[in-house]
N, C-alpha and C positions, 0 to 999 in steps of 0.2 A: 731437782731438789724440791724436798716439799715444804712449803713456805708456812707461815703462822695464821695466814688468814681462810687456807686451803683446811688444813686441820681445824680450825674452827669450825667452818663450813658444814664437812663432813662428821663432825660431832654433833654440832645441831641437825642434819640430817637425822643420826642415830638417836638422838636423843640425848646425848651423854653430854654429864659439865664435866668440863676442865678446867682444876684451877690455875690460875699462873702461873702458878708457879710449879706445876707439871708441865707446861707445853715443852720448855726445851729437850724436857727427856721424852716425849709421845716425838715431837718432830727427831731427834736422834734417832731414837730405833725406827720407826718409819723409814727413813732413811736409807740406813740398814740395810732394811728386809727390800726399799724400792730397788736399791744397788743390787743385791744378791738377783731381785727377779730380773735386771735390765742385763746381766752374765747371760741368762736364760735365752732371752732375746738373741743373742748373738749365735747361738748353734742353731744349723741347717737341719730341717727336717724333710728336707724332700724326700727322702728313702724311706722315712718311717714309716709303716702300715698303723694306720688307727689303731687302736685297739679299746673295746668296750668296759673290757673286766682284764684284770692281772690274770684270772684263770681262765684260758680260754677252753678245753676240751672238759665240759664241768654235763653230768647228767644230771634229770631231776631227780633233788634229792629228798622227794616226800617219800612220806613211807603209810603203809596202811593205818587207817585208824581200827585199831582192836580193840573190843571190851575182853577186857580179863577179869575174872570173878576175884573178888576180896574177901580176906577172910573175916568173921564178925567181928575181932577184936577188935581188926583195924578198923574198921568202920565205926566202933565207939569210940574209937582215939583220936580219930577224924571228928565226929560231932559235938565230943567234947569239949573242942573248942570254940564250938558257935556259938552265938551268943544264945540265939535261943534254936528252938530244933521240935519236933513232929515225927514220931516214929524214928523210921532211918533217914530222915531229909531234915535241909537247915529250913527253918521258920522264915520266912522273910517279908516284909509291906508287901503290900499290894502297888503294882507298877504300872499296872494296867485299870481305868475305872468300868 
């Protein structure tokens, strides 16, 4: 059972206020959720095989990088939304001195 002074603790850890008149419902569902995981506790997993991912037989799934040619339209409909722009490229500060 988790007590009033534990949930303190661990809020000042985190950072978080709690006011009064919140703790009984934080320690409640804390509670709870400690109860539901101490069930958990009680099943044997000696037979289980680890497992890393839910999907175990998974290939890479990159795919090539291709350039594909644009049409001009698109390409103004594209720039026309930058704020500013230089020929077919957006305009941008300088990032590097």
């Amino acid at each position: 059972m988790l007590e009033k002074i534990e949930l303190l603790t661990v809020a000042s850890f985190a950072r978080l206020h709690i006011d009064d008149k919140e703790v009984d419902g934080y320690i409640k569902d804390l509670n709870k959720i400690l109860s539901q995981a101490n069930i958990l506790q009680e099943l044997s997993t000696t037979d289980v095989v680890p497992t890393t991912h839910i999907v175990t037989k998974t290939a890479n799934a990159w795919r090539s990088d291709i350039s594909k040619p644009c049409s001009y339209d698109v390409i103004e409909l594209i720039l026309n939304n930058a704020p500013a722009k230089k020929e077919r490229f957006y305009k941008i500060k300088k990032v590097l001195k």
